[in-house]
C-alpha positions in Angstrom: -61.2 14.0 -42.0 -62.8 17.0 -40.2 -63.3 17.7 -36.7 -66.7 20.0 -35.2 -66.5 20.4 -32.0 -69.1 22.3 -31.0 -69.5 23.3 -26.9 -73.1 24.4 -26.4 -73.7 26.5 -23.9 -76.5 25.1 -22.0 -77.6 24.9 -17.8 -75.6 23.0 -15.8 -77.7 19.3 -15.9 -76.5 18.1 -12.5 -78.6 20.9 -10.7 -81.9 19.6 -12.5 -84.2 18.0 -10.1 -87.4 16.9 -11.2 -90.5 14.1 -10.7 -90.8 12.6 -13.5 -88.7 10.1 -15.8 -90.0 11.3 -19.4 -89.8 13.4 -22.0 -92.0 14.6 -25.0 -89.9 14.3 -28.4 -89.9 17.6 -29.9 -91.1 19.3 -26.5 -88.5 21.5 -24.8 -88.1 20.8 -21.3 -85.9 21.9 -18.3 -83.4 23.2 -20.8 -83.4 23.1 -24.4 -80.9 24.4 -27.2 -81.1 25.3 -30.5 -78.8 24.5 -33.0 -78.5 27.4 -35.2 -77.5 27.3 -38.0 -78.0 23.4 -38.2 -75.1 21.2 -38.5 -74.8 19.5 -41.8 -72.9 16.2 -41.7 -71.6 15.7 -45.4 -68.5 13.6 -45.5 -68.3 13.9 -49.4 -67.1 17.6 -48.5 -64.8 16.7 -46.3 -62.9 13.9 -47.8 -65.0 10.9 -47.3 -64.8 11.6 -43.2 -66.3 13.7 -40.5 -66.9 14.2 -37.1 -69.8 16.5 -35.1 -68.5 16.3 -31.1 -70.9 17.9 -28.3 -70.0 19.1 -25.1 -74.0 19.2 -23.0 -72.6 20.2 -20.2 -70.1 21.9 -20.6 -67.4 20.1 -18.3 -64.8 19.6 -21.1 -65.9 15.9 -21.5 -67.1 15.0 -24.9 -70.8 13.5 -24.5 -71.4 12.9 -28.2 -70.2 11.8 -31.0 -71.9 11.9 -34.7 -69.4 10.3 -36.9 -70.6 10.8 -41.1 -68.4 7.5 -42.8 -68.2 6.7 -47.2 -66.2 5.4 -48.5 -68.0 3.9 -51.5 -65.8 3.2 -55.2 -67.5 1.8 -58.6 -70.8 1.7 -56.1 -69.6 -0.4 -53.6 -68.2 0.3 -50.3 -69.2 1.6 -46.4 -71.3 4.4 -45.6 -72.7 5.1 -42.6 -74.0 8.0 -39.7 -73.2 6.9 -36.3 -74.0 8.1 -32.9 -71.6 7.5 -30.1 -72.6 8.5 -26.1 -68.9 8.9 -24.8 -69.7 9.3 -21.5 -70.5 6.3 -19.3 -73.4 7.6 -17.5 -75.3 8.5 -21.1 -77.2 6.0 -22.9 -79.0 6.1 -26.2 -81.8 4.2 -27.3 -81.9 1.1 -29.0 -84.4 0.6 -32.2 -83.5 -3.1 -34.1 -80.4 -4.8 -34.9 -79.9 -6.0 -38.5 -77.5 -8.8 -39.5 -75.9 -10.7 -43.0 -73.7 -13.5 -42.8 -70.8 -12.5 -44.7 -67.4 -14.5 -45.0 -67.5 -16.6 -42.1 -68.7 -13.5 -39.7 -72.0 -11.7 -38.4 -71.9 -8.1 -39.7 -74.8 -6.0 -37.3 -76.0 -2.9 -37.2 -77.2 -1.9 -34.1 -80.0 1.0 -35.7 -80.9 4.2 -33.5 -85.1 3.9 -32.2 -87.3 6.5 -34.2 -89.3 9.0 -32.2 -91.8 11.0 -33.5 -92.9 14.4 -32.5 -94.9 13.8 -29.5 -93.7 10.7 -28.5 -92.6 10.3 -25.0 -89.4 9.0 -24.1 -88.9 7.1 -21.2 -88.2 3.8 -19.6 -90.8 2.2 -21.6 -89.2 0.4 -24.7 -85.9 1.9 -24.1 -83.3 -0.3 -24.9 -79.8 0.9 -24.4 -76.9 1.4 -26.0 -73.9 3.3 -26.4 -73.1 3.5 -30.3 -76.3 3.0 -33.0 -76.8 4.2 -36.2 -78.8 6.4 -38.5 -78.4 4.9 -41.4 -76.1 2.1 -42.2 -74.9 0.4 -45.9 -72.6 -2.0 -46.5 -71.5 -3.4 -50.1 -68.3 -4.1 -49.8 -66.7 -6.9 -53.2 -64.4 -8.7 -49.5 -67.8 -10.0 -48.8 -69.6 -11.5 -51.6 -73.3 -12.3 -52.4 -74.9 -10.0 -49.5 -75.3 -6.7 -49.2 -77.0 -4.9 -45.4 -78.9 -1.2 -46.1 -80.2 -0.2 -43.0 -83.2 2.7 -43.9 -84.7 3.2 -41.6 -83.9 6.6 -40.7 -83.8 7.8 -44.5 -85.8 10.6 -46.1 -88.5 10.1 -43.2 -88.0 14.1 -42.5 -87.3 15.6 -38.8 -87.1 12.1 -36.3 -85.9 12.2 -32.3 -83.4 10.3 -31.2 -83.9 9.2 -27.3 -81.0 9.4 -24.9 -81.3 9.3 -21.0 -78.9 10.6 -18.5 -77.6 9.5 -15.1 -76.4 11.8 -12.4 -74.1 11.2 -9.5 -76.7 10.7 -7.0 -78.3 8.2 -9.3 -81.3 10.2 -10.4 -82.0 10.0 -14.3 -83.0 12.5 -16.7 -84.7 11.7 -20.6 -84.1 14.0 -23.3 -84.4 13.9 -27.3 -82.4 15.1 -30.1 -83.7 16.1 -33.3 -82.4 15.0 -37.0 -82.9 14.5 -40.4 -81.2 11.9 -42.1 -81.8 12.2 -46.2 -79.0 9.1 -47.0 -76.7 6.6 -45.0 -74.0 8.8 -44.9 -75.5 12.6 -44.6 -77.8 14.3 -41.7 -78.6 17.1 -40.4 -78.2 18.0 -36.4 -81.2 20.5 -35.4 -81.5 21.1 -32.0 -82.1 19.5 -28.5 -83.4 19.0 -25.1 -83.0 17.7 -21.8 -85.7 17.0 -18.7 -85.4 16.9 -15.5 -83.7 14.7 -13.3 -85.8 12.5 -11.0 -85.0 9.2 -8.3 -84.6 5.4 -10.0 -85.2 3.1 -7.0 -82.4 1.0 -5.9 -84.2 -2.0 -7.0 -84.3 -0.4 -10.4 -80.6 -0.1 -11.0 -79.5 -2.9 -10.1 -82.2 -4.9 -12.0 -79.1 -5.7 -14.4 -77.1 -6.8 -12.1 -79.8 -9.5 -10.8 -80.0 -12.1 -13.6 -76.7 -13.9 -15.7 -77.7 -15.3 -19.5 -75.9 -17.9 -20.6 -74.3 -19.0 -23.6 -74.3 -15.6 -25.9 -74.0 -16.9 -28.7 -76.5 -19.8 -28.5 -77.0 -22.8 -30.1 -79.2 -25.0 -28.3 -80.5 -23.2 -25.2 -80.3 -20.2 -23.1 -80.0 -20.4 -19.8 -81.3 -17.2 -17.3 -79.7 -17.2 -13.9 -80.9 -15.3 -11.2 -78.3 -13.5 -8.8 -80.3 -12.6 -5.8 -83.7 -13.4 -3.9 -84.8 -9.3 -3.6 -85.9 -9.4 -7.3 -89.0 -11.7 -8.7 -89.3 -13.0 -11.8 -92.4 -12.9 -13.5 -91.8 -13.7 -17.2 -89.2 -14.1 -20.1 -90.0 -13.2 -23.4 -88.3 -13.7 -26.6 -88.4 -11.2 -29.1 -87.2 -10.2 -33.1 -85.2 -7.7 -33.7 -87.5 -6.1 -36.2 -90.7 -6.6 -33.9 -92.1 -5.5 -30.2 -94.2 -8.5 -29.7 -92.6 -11.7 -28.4 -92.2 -15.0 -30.1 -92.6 -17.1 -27.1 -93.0 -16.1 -23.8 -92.1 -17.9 -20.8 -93.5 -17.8 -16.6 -92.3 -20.8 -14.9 -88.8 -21.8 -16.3 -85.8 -20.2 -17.0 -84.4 -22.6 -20.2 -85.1 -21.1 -22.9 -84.8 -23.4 -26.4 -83.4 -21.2 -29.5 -82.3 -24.6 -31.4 -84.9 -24.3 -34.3 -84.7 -20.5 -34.5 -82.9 -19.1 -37.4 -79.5 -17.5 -36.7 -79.3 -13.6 -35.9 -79.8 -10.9 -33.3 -83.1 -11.7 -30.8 -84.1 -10.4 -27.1 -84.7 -11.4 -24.1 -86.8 -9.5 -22.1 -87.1 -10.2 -18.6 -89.8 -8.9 -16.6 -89.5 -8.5 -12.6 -91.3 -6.8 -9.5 -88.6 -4.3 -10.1 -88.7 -3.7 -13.4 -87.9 -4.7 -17.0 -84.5 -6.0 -18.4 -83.8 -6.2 -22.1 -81.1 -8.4 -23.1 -79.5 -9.0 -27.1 -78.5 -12.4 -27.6 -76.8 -14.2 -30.6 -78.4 -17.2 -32.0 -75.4 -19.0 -34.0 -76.3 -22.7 -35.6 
């Protein structure tokens, strides 16, 4: 195993203030660092196991974590790049979740969304999540007759993944960091970059704290229970994991029947006069 811990040197984030909740993948913005030379992640070199730790702002907490796993033998095993926000008030951005149903368990990869250069990051479409991968395989001979390869990421060149900060006063910043995965196990860390901070209404934040779903894991039915009377619903939607556009979507009730779906990872996304909530659910027969 093999620690990097690398503190960049970079302006302090907190004193950002901006008016605008985006940012343009690829674009530097209120402050910006290079990565140079580039950080390989390689854990063949380092005994099957290592680690790539960043500092962004420099206050001795650790903020992220890129952890390079294999541990294949006789070509079958684990391999895999993660990506860990360590800090509470970081989020990353959620692409799909894949699933196999392997001895009696659901094994899911949660997979990191792909930005291109000049895509803009911001609230639209960002699902978070604190830990997501780059690239994700998983062959082990425990688990017979299935095998989950997660590619997305793979030999696709220079990608952005999407991360948004919160500050103490609430206000949220967007920023991007650019990699290049070439297998499940081994990428590259270029470089990265930071907007501004600008206001969330009150409504905004809390729109997670407004609504209660019910069973997760789901058989039958789903039930979405609203916790206040400040926020409207205006529509469910139910959604794959490997798709943007709903399977059924849903104004006047909040029942929700998953009993003839097949079993995996969906969505619920719940749109209010505050905002939009994105919910993963577990359907299990």
């Amino acid at each position: 195993m093999k620690a990097k811990i690398f503190l960049l040197t970079l302006l302090f984030l907190f004193s950002l203030k901006g008016n605008s909740q985006y940012i343009i993948a690829g674009e530097p913005s209120a402050t910006f660092f290079d990565i140079n030379p580039d950080t390989l992640l390689n854990p063949w070199l380092f005994g099957g196991d290592e680690y790539y730790i960043v500092d962004i702002d420099q206050d001795l907490v650790n903020d992220f974590n890129f952890h390079a796993l294999t541990s294949v033998g006789l070509g079958q095993g684990v391999n895999y790049v993660s990506v860990t926000a360590l800090y509470p008030s970081i989020q990353l951005a959620l692409g799909r979740s894949d699933s196999v149903w392997g001895s009696g368990n659901w094994i899911t990869a949660d997979i990191l969304k792909i930005y291109s250069l000049g895509d803009t990051i911001s609230a639209s479409g960002f699902i978070p999540i604190n830990t997501a991968y780059l690239g994700y395989t998983n062959s082990s001979a425990n688990w017979p007759g299935w095998y989950l390869n997660a590619s997305d990421w793979i030999n696709i060149g220079d990608k952005y993944i999407g991360f948004s900060i919160t500050d103490l006063s609430g206000e949220i910043a967007y920023g991007w960091i650019k990699v290049n995965c070439t297998s499940s196990y081994v990428a590259t860390v270029k470089e990265f970059s930071i907007g501004p901070f600008a206001p969330v209404g009150i409504e905004k934040k809390d729109i997670d704290k407004a609504f209660v779903i019910y069973p997760n894991p789901a058989s039958e039915k789903i039930h979405v229970e609203q916790t206040n009377k400040i926020t409207k619903l205006q529509e469910i939607s139910l959604i794959a994991p490997c798709s943007t556009e709903p399977i059924k979507t849903f104004t006047d009730k909040n029942e929700i029947d998953v009993s003839q779906l097949t079993e995996g990872i969906y969505f619920l996304r719940i749109k209010t006069n505050s905002g939009v909530l994105t919910k993963k659910i577990v359907v299990q027969h």
